[in-house]
N, C-alpha and C positions, 0 to 999 in steps of 0.2 A: 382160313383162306378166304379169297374173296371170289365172285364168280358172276358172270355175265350168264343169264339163260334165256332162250329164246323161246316162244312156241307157248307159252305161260297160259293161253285162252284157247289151248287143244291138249286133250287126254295126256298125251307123255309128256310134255313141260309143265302142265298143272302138277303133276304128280311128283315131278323130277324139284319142283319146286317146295313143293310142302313139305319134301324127304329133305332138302338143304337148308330151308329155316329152323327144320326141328332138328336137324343134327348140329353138334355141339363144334365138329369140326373145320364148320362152317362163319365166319364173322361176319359177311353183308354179301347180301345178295342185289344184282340190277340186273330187275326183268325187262326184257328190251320188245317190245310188240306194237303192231299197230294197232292194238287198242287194247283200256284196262282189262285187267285178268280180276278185277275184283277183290284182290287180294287186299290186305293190309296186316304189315308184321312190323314190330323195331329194327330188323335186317334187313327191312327192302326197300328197294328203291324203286320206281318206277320211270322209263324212259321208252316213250309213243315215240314211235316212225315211222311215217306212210311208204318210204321209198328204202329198202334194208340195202339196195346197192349204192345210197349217199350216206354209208354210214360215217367215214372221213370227214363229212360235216359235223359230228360228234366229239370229236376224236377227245376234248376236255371230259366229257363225261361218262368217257369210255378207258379213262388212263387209269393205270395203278389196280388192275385184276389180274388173279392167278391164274386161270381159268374161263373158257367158256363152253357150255352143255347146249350144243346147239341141236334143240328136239325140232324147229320148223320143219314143217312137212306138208305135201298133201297129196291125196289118193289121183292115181296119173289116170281113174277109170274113165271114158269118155273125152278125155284130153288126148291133142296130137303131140307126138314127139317133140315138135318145133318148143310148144307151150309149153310143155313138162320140163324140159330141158330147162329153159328161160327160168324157171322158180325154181326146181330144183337144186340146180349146178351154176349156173350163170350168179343168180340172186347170193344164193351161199358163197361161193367161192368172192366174189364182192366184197361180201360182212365178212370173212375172213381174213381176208387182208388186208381189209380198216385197221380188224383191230388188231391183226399181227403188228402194224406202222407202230400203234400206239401200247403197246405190250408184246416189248421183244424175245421175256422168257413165257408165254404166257403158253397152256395146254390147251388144245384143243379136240374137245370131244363131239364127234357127229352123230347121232341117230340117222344109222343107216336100214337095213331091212334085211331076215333073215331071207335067203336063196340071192343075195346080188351078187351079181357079174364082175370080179373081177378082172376078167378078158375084155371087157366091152365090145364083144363078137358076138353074143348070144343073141337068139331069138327074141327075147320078154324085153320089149323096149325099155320098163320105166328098171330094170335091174343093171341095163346098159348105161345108164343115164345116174343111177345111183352108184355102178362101179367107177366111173369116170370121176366123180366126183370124192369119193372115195379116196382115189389115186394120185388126184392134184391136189386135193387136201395133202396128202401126206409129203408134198415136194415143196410146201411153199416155206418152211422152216419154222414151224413152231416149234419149243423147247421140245414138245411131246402130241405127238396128235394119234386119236384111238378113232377108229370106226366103232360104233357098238350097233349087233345088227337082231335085234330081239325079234321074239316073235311073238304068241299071243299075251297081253299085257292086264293084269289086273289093278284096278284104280288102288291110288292110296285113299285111306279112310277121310269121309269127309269133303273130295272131290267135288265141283261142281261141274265140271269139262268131261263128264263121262256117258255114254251115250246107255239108256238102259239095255238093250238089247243086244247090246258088244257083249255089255258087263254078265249078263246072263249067259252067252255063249261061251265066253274065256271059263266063266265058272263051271259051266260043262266038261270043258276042254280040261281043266285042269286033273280030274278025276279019270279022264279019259287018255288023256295023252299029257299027263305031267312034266316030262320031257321039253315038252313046245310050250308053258307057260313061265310067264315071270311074272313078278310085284311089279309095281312101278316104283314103292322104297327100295327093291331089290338092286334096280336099275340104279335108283340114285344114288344108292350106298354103293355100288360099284362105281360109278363115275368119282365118286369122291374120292374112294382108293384108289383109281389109276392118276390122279394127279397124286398123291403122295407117296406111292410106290416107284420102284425102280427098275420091276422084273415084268413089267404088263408087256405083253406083244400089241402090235399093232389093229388087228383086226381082231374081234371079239365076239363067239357066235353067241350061242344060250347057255350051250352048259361052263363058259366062259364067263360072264357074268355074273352069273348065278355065284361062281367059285370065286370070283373077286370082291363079290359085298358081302362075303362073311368075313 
């Protein structure tokens, strides 16, 4: 399969990324970001974009993928709803439908967050703001669209994009509450499965994941 990833110069697209160059399953990958991730493999490609909501102005070098693992992200702490929302939901739902135009069977998988708001009524703004998005994801017609909503995440081997002090906390955590940790090959190996499976449901917590990349 071929596959579009986003997010490639932060923890879970670095990661989501080195699990799809090194899996077999995988024939080319195009990391799409506003700036290099550093990488370099025979499977990849790279394509910078300062602005992810003109992704349409792409659309040539965005045709003919099976898939996109959309991991961008960023923490809503000290940010107002206005602003979260605008990157979040606005920015995504954008590059989504670029490339929905330019790939009409194509899958799309989101890095969502474990405890989001489906209802979009809840108290926790940035869970409101990730259910919404979520939600209209799932309506705009891709062949197949998954939310995946993990929670603590351990780097894959060899990471550059991984923070030391996460990485020592998740490694805590996993001894502690094993339950609440994932790989980030876990992750990737799950997303690879749900574009070639048939029976994935739409929303995917932890122990969801976890069960689809074995």
């Amino acid at each position: 399969m071929k596959v579009i990833i986003t997010g490639a110069t932060g923890m879970v697209g670095e990661g989501v990324l080195l699990e799809c160059l090194n899996n077999t399953a995988v024939s080319q990958v195009l990391s799409v970001s506003r700036k290099s991730s550093g990488i370099s493999h025979p499977k990849m490609k790279e394509l910078l974009v300062t602005d992810f909501t003109k992704m349409a102005d792409y659309k040539n070098e965005t045709t003919g993928y099976d898939a996109c693992f959309f991991c961008a992200g960023i923490s809503s702490v000290g940010m107002s709803e206005e602003k979260f929302t605008q990157i979040t939901y606005t920015t995504t739902m954008a590059f989504a439908k670029s490339l929905l135009e330019a790939n009409n069977h194509m899958t799309f998988i989101y890095v969502s967050g474990s405890s989001t708001d489906s209802t979009e009524n809840g108290s926790v703004m940035w869970a409101r703001v990730k259910g919404k998005t979520e939600n209209d994801l799932a309506k705009l017609g891709f062949q197949k669209a998954f939310s995946f909503r993990p929670g603590g995440m351990l780097p894959y081997k060899g990471q550059m994009h991984a923070r030391k002090s996460y990485v020592v906390i998740a490694n805590i955590l996993k001894f502690i509450l094993p339950s609440k940790i994932l790989s980030l090959s876990e992750v990737g190996q799950a997303m690879i499965h749900a574009v070639q499976r048939d029976d994935v449901k739409p929303i995917l917590e932890i122990k969801d994941i976890k069960a689809l990349a074995k």
